[in-house]
TORBALUM-654042 format. One line per 5 residues: their letters; for each residue x, y, z negated of N, C-alpha, C. Coordinates in steps of 0.02 Angstrom, whole numbers, plus 32768, in hexadecimal, padded with zeros to 4 digits. Layout:
<sites>
a	X,Y,Z,X,Y,Z,X,Y,Z  ...
</sites>
This chain:
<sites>
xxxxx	7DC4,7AF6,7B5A,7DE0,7B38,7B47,7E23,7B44,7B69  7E4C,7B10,7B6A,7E86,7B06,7B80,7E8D,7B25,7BD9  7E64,7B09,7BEC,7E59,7B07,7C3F,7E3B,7B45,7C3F  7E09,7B72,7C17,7DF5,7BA3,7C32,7E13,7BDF,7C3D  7E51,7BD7,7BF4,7E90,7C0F,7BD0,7EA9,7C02,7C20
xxxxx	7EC4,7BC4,7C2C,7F04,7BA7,7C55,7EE8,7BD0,7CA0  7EC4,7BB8,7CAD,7EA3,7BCA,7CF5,7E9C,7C10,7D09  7E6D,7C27,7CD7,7E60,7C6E,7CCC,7E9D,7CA1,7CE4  7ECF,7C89,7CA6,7F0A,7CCA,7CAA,7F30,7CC9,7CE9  7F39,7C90,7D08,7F49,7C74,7D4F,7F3A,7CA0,7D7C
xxxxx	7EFB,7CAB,7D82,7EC6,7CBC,7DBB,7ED9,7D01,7DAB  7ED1,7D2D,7D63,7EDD,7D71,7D5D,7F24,7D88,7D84  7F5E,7D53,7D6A,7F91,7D6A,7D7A,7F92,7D85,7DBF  7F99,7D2F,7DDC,7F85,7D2A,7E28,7F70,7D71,7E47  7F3D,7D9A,7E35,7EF5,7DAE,7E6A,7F28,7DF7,7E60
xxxxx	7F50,7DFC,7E12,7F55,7E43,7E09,7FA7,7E55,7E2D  7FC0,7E16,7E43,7FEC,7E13,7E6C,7FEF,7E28,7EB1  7FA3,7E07,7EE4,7F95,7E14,7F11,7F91,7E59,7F28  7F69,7E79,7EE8,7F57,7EBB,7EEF,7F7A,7EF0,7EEC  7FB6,7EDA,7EC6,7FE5,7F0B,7EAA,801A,7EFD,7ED6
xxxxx	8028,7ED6,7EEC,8084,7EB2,7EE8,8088,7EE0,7F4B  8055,7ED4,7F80,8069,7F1A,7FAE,806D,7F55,7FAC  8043,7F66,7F77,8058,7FB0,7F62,8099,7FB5,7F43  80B8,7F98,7F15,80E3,7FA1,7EE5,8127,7F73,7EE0  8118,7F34,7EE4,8155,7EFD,7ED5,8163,7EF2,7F1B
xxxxx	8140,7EE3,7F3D,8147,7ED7,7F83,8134,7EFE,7FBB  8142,7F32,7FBB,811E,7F70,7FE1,8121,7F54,8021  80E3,7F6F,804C,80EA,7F78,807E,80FC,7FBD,809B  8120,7FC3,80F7,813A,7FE8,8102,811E,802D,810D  80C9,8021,8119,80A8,8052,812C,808D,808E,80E4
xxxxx	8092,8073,80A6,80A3,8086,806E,80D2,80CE,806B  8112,80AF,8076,8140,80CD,8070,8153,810D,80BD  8130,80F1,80E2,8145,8118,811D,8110,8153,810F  80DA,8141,80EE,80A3,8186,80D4,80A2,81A7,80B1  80D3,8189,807E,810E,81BA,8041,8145,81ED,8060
xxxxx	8161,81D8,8088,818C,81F4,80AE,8186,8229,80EC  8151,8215,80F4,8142,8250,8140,812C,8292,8129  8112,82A6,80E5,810C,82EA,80C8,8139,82F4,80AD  817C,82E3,80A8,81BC,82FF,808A,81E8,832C,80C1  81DD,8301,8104,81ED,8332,8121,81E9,8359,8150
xxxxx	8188,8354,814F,816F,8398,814E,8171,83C4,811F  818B,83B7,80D8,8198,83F4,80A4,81DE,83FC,80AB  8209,83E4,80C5,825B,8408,80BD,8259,8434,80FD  823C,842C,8136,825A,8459,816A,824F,849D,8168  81F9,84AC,814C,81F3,84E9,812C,8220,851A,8119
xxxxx	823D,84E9,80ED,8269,8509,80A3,82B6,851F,80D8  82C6,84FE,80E5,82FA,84FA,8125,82FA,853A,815A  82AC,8547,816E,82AE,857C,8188,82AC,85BC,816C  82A0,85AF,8133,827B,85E9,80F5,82D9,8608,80F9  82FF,85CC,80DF,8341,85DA,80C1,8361,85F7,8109
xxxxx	8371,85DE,813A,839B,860C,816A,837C,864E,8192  8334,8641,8179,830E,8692,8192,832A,86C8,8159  833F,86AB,811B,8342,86CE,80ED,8389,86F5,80F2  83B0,86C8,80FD,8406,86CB,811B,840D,86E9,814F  83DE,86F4,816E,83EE,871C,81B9,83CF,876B,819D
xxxxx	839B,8766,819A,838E,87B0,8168,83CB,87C1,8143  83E9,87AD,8110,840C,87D4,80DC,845F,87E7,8123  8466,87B6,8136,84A5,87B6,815A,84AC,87E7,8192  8477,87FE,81BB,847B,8824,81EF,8480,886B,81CF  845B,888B,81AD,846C,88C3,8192,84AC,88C7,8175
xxxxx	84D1,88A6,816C,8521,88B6,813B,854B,88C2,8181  852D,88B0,81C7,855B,88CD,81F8,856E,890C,8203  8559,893D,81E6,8569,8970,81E8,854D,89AA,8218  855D,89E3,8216,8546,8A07,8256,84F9,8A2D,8261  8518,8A4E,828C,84B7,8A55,82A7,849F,8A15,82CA
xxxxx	84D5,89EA,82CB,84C1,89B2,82EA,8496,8985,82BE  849E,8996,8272,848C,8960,8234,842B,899B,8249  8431,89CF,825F,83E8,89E5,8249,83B8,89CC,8281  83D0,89C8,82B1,839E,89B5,82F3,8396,896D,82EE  83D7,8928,82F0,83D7,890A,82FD,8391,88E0,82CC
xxxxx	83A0,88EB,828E,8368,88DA,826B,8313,88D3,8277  830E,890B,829F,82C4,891B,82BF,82A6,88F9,82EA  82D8,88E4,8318,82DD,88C8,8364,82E0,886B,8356  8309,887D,8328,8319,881D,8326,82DD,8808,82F9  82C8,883C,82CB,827E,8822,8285,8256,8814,82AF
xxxxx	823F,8849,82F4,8225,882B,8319,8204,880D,833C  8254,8803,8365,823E,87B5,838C,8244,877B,835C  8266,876D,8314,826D,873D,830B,8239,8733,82E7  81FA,876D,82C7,81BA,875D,82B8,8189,8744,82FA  819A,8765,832E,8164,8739,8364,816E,86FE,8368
xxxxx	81B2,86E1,8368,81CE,869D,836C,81BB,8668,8348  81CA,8680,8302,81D6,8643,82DE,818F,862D,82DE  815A,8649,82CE,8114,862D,82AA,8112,8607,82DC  8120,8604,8330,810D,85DF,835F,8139,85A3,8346  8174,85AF,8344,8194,8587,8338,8186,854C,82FA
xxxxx	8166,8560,82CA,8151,8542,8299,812B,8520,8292  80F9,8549,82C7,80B6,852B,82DF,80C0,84E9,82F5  80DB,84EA,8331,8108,849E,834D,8111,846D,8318  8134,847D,82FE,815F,845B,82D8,812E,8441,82B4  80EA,845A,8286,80CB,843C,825F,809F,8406,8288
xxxxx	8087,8421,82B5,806D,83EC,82E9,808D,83B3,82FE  80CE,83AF,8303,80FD,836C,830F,80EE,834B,82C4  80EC,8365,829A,8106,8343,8252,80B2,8322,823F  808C,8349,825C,8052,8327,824B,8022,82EE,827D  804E,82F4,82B4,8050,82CD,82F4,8075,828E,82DD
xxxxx	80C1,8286,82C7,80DC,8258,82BB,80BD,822E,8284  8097,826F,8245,8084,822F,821A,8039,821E,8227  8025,822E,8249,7FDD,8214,8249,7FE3,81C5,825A  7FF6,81AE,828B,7FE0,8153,8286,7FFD,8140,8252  7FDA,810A,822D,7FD5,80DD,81F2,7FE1,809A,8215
xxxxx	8009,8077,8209,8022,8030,820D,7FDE,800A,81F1  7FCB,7FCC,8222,7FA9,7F99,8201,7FAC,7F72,81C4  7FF7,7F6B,81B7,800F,7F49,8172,7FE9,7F7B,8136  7FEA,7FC4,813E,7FD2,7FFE,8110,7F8C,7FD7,80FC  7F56,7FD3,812B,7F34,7FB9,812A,7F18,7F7C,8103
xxxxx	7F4E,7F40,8110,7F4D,7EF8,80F7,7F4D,7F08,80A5  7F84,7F35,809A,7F82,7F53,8040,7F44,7F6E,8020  7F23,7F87,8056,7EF5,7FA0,8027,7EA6,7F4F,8030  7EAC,7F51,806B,7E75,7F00,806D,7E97,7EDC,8026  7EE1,7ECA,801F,7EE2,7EAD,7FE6,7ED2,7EB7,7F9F
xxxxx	7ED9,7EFA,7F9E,7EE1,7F20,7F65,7E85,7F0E,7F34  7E66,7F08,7F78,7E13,7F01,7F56,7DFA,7EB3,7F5D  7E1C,7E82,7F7C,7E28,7E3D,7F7B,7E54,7E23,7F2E  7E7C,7E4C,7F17,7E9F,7E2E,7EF0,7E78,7E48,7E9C  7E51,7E80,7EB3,7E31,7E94,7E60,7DF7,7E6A,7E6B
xxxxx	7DDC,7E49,7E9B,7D99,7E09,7E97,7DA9,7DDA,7E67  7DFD,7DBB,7E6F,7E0A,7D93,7E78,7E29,7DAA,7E1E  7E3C,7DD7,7E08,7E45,7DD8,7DC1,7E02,7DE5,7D97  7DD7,7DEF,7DBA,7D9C,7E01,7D8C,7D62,7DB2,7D8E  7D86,7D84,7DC5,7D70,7D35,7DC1,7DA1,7D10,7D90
xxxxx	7DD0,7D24,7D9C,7DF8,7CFD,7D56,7DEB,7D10,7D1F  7DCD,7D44,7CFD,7DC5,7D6E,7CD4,7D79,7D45,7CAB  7D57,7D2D,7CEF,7D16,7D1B,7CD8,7D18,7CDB,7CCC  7D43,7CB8,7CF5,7D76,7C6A,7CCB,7D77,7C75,7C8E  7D8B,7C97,7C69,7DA1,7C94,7C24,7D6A,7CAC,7BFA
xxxxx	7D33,7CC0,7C11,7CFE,7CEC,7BE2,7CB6,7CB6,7BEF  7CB3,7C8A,7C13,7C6A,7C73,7C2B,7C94,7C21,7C02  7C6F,7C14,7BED,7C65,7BBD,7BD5,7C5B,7B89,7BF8  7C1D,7B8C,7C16,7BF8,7B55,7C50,7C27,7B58,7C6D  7C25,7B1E,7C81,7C5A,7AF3,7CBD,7C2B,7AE5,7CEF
xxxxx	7BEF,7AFA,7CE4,7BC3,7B03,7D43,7BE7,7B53,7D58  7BF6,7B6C,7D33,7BEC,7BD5,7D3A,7C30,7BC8,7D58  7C63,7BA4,7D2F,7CAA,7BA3,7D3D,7CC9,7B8E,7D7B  7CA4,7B58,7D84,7CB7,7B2F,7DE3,7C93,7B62,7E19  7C59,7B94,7E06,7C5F,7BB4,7E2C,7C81,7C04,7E38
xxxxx	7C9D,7C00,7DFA,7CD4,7C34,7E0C,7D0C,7C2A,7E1D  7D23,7BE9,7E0E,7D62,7BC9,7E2E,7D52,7BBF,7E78  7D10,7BA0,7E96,7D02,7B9F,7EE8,7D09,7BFC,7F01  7CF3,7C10,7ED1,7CEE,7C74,7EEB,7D4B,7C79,7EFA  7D72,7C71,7ECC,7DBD,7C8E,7EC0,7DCE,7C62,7EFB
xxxxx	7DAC,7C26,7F0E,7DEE,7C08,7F4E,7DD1,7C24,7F85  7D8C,7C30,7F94,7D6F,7C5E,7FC1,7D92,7C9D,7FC5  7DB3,7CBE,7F9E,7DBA,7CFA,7F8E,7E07,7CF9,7F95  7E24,7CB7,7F8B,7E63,7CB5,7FA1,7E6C,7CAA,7FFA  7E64,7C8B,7FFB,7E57,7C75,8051,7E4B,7CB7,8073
xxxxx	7E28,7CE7,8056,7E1C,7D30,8065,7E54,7D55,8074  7E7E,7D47,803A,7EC1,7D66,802C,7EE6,7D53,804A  7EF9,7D0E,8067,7F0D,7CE1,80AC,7F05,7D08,80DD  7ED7,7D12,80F2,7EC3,7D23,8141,7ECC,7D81,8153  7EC9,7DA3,8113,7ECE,7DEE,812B,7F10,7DEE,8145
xxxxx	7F4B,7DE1,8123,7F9C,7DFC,8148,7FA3,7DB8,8181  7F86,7D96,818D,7F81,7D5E,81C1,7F58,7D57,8200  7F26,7D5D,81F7,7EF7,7D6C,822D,7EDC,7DB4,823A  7EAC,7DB8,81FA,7E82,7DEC,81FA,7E98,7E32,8208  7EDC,7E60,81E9,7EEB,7E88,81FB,7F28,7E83,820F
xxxxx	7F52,7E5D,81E5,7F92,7E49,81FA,7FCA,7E73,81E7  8007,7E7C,8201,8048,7EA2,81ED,805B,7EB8,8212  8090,7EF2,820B,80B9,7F10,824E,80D8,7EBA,827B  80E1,7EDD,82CA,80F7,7EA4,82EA,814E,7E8B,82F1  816A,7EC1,82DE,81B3,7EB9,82CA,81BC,7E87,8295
xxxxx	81EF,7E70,82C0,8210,7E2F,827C,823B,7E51,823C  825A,7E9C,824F,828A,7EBF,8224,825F,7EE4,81F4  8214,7EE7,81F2,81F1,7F18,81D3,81E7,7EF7,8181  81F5,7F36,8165,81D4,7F09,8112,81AC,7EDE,8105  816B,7EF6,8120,8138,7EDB,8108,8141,7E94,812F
xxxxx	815C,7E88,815C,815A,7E2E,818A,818F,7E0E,8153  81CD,7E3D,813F,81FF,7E0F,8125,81F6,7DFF,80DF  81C3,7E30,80AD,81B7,7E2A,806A,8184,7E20,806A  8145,7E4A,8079,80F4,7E4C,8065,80E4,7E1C,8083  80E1,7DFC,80B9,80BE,7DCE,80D2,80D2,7D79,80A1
xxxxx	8113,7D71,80A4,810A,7D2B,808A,8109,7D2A,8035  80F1,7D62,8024,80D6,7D65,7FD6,80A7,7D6C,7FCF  807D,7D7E,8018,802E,7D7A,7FEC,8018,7D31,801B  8041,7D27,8049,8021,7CB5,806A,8040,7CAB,8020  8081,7CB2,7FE7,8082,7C79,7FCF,804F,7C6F,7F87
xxxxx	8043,7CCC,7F94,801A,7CD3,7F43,7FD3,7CC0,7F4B  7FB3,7CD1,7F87,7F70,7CBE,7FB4,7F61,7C69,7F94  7FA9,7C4A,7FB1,7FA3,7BFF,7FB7,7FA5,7BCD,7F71  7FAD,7C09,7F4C,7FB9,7BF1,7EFF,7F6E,7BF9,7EED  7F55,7C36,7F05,7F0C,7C3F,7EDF,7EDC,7C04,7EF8
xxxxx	7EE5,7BF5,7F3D,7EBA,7BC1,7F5A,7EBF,7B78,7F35  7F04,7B64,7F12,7F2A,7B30,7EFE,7EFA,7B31,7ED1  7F14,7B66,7E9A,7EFC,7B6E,7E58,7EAF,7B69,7E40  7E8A,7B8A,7E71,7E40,7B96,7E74,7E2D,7B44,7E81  7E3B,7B2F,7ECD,7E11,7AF3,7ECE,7E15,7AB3,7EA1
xxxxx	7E66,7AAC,7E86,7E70,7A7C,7E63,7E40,7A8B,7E0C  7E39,7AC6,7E12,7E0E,7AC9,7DCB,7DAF,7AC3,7DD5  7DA9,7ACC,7E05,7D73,7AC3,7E12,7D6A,7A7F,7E23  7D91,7A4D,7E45,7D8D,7A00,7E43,7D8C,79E2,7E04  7DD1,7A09,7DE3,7DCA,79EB,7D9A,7D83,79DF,7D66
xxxxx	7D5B,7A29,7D64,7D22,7A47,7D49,7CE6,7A1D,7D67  7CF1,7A15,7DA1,7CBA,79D5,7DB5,7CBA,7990,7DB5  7CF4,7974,7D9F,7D07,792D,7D82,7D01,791F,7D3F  7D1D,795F,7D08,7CF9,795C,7CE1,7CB6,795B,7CBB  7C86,79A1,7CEB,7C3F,79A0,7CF6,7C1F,7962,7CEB
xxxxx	7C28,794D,7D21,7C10,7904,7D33,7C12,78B4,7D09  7C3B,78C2,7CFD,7C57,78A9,7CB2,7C36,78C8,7C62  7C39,78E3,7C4C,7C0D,7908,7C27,7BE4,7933,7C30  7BA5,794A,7C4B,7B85,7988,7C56,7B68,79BA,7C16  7B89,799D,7BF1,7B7D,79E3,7BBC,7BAB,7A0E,7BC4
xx	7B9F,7A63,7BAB,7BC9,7A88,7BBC,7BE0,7A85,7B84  7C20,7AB5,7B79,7C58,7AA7,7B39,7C3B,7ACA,7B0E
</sites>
């Protein structure tokens, strides 16, 4: 009972760490750079909204027959202008954010590696047999080793040494990865020494 509580909550913690901790505790950079790139495509708008607005109210207080023409002439050209101008502008902003960083990526491979890996610990604590149990402990180190190799091999991280995700995300999910592999195989050795030793289930 001891080992299944013990093991179990381990593995939950572990998996809900993996899954969570680049999005949230340990963000990666491509996260945050995808939060950020529609902010300011929404302020420049507003930016233009406000000094189109300021140039309207301000030119008419010049006075004159000059305040009646000038208005006509400058509305305009500065209506042919701007939409082009805007036009541009939205195209850069949606140009700049379109590439997604590989690390973006590694978060979400983890994100569905790490709910395997709480819903195997989960079944640690709910299944009895200690045949059912060693092979969910062989599944979680399989499943860790998984979690090893996506920010390592498989997809990997930005290549900058200064980038978040190399200086935080990466050596929290080798050291949380390396815990699940720890944790998993040593309970599954355990579960089969005991086995073997008694083959009744508990």
């Amino acid at each position: 009972m001891k080992n299944r509580l013990a093991s179990g909550i381990v593995l939950v913690l572990l998996g809900a760490l993996i899954a969570l901790g680049p999005i949230t505790i340990f963000p990666v950079c491509g996260i945050r750079d995808s939060h950020s790139a529609p902010m300011g495509a929404d302020e420049q708008p507003a930016m233009g909204g406000a000094q189109s607005a300021m140039s309207a109210d301000e030119k008419p207080a010049m006075g004159g027959a000059h305040a009646d023409e000038k208005p006509a002439t400058d509305a305009g050209a500065h209506a042919d202008e701007k939409p082009a101008m805007g036009a541009s502008g939205s195209d850069s902003s949606t140009e700049s954010a379109a590439p997604v960083m590989k690390c973006f990526w590694t978060a979400r491979a983890e994100l569905g590696i790490g709910a395997l890996i709480v819903i195997l610990g989960a079944l640690l604590i709910v299944f009895k047999s200690r045949q059912l149990r060693i092979g969910l402990s062989l599944a979680a180190a399989l499943n860790g080793i998984l979690a090893l190799l996506v920010p390592t091999l498989l997809i990997g991280v930005c290549d900058h040494a200064s980038m978040q995700c190399r200086i935080g995300t990466l050596p929290a999910l080798v050291i949380l990865s390396s815990f699940v592999i720890a944790v998993a195989a040593l309970n599954a050795i355990y579960l089969f020494r005991s086995y073997s030793k008694e083959p009744l289930s508990e």
